[in-house]
matplotlib code that plots the C-alpha trace (Angstrom):
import matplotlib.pyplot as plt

x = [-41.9, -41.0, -39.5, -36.4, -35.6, -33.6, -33.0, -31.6, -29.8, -30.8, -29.2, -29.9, -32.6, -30.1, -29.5, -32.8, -34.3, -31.4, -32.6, -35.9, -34.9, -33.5, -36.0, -38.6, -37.5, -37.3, -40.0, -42.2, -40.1, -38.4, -39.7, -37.4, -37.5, -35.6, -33.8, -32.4, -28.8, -28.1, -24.9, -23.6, -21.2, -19.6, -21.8, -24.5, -23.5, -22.7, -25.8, -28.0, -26.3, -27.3, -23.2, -23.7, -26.6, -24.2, -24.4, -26.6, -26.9, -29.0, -32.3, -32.8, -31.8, -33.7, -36.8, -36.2, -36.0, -39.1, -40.8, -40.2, -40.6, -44.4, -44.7, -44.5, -46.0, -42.3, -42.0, -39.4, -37.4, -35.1, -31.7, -32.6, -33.7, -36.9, -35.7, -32.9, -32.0, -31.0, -29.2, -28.3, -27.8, -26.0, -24.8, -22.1, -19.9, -17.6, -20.1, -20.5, -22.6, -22.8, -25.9, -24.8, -21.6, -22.0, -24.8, -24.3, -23.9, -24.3, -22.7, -24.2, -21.8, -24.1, -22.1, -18.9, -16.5, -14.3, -10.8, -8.1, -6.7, -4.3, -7.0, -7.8, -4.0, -3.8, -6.8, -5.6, -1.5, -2.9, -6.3, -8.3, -12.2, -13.1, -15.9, -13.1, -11.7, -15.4, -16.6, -12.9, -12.8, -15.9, -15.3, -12.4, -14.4, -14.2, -17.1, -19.3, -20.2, -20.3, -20.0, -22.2, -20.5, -21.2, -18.9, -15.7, -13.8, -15.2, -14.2, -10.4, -11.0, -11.7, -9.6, -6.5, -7.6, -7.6, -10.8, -11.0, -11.5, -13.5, -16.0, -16.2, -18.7, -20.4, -24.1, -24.8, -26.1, -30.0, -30.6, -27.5, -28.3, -31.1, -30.4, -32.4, -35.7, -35.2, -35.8, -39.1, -40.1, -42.0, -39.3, -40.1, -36.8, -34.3, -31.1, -29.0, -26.1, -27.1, -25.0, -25.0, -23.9, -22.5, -23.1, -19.1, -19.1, -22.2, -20.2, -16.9, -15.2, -12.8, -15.2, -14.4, -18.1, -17.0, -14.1, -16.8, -19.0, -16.6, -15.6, -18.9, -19.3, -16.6, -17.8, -21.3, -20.3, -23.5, -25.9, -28.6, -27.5, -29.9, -28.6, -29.6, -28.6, -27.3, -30.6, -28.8, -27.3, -27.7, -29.9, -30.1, -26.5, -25.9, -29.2, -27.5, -24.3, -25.3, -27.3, -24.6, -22.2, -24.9, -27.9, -29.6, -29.4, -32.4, -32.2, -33.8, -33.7, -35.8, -37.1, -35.8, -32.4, -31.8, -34.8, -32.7, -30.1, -31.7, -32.6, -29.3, -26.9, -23.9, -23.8, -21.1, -20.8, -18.1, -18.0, -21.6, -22.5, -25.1, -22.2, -22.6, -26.2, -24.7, -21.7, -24.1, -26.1, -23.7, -23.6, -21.0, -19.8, -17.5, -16.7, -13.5, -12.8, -10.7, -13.4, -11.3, -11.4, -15.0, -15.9, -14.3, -16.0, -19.2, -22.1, -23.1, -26.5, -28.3, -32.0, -33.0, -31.9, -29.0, -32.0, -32.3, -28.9, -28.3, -31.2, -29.3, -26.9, -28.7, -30.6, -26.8, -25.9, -29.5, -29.8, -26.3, -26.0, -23.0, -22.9, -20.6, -20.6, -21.1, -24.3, -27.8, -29.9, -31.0, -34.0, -35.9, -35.5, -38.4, -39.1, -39.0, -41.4, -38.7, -35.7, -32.5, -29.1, -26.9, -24.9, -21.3, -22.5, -21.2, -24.3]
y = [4.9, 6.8, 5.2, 5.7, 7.5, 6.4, 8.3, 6.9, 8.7, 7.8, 9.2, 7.5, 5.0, 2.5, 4.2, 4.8, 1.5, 0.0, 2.2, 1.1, -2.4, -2.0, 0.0, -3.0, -4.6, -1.7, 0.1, -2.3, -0.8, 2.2, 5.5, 4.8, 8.6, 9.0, 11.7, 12.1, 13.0, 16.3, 18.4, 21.5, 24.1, 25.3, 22.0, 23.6, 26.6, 24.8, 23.1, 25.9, 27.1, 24.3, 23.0, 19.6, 18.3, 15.6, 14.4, 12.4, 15.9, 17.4, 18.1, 15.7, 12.5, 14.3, 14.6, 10.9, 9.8, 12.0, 10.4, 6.7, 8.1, 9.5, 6.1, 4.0, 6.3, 6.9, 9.2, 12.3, 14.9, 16.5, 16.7, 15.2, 18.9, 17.6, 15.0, 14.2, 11.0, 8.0, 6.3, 7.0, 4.8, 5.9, 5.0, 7.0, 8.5, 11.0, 13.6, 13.0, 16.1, 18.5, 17.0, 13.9, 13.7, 12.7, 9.5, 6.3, 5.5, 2.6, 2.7, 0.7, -0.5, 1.0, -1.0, -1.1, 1.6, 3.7, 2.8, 4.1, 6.7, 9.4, 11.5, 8.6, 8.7, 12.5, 12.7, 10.0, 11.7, 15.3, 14.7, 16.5, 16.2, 12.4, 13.4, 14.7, 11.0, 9.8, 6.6, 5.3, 6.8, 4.7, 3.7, 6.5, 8.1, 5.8, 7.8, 4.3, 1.5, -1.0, -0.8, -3.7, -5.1, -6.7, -9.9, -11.1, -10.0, -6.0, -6.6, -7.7, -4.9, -2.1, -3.0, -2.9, 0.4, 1.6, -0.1, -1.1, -4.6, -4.8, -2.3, -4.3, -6.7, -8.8, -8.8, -8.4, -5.5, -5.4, -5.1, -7.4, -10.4, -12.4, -11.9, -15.2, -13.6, -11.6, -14.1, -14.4, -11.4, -10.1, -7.9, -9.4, -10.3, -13.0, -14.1, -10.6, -8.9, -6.1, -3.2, -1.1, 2.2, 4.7, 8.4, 8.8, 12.0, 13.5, 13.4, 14.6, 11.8, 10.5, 8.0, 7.1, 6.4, 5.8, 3.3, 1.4, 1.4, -0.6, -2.6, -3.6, -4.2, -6.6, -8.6, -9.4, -10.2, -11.6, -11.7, -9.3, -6.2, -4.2, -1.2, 0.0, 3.7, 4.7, 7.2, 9.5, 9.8, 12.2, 10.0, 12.4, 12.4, 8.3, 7.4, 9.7, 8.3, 4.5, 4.8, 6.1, 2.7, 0.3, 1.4, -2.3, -2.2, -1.9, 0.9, 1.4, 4.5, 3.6, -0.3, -2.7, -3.4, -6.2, -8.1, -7.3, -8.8, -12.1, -12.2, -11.7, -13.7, -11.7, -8.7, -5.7, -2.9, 0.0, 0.8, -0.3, -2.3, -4.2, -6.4, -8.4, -9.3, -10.8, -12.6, -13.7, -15.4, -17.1, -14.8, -13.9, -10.4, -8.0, -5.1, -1.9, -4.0, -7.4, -9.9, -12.5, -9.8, -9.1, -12.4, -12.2, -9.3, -10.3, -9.7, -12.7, -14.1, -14.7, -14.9, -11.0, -11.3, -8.6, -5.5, -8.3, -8.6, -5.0, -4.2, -6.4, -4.2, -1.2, -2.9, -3.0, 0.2, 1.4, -1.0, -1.4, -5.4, -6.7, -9.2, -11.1, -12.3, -15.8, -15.3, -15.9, -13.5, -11.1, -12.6, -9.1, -8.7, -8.9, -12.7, -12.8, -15.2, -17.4, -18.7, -16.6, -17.7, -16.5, -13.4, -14.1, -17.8, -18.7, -19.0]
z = [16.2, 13.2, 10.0, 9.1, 5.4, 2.9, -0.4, -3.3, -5.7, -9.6, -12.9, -16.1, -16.8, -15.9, -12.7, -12.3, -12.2, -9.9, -7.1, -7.4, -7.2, -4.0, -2.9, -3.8, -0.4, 1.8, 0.8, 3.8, 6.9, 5.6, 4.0, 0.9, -1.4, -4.8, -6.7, -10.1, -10.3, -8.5, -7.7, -5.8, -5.7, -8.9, -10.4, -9.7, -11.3, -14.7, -14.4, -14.3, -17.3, -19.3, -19.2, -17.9, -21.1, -22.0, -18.4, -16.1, -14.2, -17.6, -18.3, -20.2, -18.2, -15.1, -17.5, -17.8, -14.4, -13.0, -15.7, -14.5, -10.8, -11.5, -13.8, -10.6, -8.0, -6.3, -3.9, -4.9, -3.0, -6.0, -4.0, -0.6, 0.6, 2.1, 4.9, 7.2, 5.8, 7.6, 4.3, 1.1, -2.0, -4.9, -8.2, -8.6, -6.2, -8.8, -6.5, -3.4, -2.5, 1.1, 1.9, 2.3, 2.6, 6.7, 5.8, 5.7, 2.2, -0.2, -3.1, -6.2, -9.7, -12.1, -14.7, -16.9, -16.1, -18.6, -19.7, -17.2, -19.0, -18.7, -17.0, -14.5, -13.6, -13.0, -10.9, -8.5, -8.8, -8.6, -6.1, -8.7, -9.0, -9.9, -12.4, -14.4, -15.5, -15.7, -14.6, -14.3, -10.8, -10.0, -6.0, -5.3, -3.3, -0.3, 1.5, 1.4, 3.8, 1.1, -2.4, -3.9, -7.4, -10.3, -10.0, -8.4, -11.1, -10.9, -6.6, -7.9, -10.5, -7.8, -5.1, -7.5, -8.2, -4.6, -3.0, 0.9, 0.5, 3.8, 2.3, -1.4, -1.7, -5.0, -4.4, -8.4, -9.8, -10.8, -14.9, -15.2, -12.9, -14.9, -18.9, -19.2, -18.5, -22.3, -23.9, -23.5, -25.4, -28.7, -30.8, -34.3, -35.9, -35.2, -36.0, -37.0, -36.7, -33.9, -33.2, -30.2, -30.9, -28.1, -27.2, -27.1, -29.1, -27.1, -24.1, -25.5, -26.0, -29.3, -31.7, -34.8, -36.0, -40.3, -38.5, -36.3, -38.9, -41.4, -38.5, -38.1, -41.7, -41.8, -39.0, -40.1, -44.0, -45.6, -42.2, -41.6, -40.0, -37.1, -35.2, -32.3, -31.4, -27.8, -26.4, -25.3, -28.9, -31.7, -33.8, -37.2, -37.4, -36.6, -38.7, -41.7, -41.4, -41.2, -44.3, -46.2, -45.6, -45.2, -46.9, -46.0, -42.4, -40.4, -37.6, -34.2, -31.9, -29.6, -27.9, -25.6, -26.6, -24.3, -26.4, -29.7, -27.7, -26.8, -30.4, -32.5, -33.6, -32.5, -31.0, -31.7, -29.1, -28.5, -24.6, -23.9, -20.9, -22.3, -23.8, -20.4, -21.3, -24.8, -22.9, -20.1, -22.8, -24.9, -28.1, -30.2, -29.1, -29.9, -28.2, -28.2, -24.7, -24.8, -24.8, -22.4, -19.8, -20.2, -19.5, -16.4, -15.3, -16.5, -13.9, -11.7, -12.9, -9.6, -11.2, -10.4, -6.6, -6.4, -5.3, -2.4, -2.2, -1.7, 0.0, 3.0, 3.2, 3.2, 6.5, 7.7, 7.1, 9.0, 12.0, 12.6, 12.1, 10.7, 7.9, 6.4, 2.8, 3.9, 6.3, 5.7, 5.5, 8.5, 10.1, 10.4, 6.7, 4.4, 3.1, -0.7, -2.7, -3.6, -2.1, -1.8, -2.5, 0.7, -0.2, -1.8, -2.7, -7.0, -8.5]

ax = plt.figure().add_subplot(projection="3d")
ax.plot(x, y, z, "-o")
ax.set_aspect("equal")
plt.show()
């Protein structure tokens, strides 16, 4: 009999490795392929003319993702062109290109969403495109079977936004689902002020670095202050700037930013999503976001089983079994190593 084919969509390293998580417990029964982030049409167009950089859709974020995909001997098909695929796993669904457009689709949070802003509110009044208010529009698309979330409060969060409710489920994301496991790690310095800075102005939106900067300042007083700077970021410019209002603090462009995380003291963020891995843990944060609200939307720590989680789903959306968020798992599914909490269970 021949295996059916799923392809999942990445985008950013983020993206990237939640694909691969769920692709960890398919990969036994299904021909699971991946793809960076691709697009069509008039997309493609501005693509090709090196407009979209400051996207996921760039060269450099594709770069990114081939490179993890040769890293762990993944199997690729740029765009889905090779296959008729049986399923689809996404990210993101501001695109939901031609080619897929018809599959069965499950959608993935890839993590904290923009601010609802006037843009968000003209897209949804005027039907334009959804990529134009960002990751606001996360879930408009309604083209899914399920869309796996983060948390309850990210399912109340989407289906006051527009969501089906029958098609919203809270699974956990992978990345954001076992913050305890960084802190077992070898990043040398401990007890500091980190800050996370953001690549706001590299994708066109307003930042006030010299403000965040004295913000920052304030916050940390007399402790130790460590930066680390966004990757996708303009790291001349940032380095340059920090240096000129604190001349003391250390900076990093590259490493593992949830070890500096698990490491710090208190942790000070503008629209970053690893602020869940510092609420998750207990630290100090502050963030451009109300804080109370953060902790309700804070991802559900399920000890790394949300790939799992999803992965049941995808099964779903392939075999045609329904499952409720209060099942146990499907019987033909792949056993795990360890014991699995059911699906929609509080941790």
């Amino acid at each position: 009999m021949t295996r059916k084919k799923i392809l999942l969509v990445g985008g950013s390293i983020n993206q990237t490795r939640m694909t691969h998580a769920v692709a960890r417990h398919l990969q036994d029964e299904y021909d699971c392929y991946f793809s960076p982030a691709y697009c069509d049409g008039a997309l493609e167009t501005a693509r090709k003319h090196k407009l979209l950089e400051f996207t996921v859709l760039g060269d450099q974020l594709r770069m990114r993702a081939e490179k993890y995909y040769a890293e762990h001997n993944l199997s690729v098909d740029y765009g889905g062109r090779q296959h008729d695929y049986d399923l689809v796993v996404l990210t993101s669904d501001l695109i939901i290109q031609k080619n897929i457009a018809k599959k069965p689709i499950i959608l993935i949070q890839e993590g904290m969403t923009d601010r609802e802003t006037m843009l968000y509110w003209l897209v949804k009044w005027l039907k334009l495109p959804r990529w134009f208010a960002g990751t606001s529009t996360n879930g408009l698309s309604h083209s899914y079977n399920y869309f796996c979330v983060a948390s309850q409060g990210y399912r109340d969060l989407f289906i006051h936004k527009g969501c089906d409710p029958e098609k919203v489920v809270v699974t956990g994301i992978p990345n954001f689902d076992n913050v305890a496991e960084y802190r077992n790690n070898d990043f040398p310095l401990n007890d500091y002020v980190l800050v996370a800075t953001s690549n706001a102005r590299e994708t066109y939106k307003p930042d006030d670095r010299q403000a965040f900067l004295h913000w920052a300042l304030k916050i940390a007083g007399s402790r130790r202050l460590v930066f680390k700077l966004h990757p996708a970021e303009n790291a001349a410019r940032a380095t340059a700037e920090i240096k000129k209002i604190a001349p003391h603090a250390q900076i990093f462009t590259d490493g593992n930013t949830e070890h500096m995380i698990a490491n710090c003291s208190a942790l000070i963020t503008q629209y970053s999503t690893c602020v869940y891995v510092g609420l998750a843990m207990g630290k100090e944060c502050h963030s451009y976001f109300d804080i109370d609200e953060l902790k309700k939307l804070t991802p559900w720590q399920n000890n790394g089983t949300s790939g799992w989680n999803i992965a049941q789903y995808c099964i779903e959306g392939l075999e045609n079994h329904m499952i409720s968020l209060s099942q146990a798992p499907l019987a033909h599914a792949r056993p795990l190593a360890k014991p699995q909490r059911r699906l929609g269970e509080p941790v």
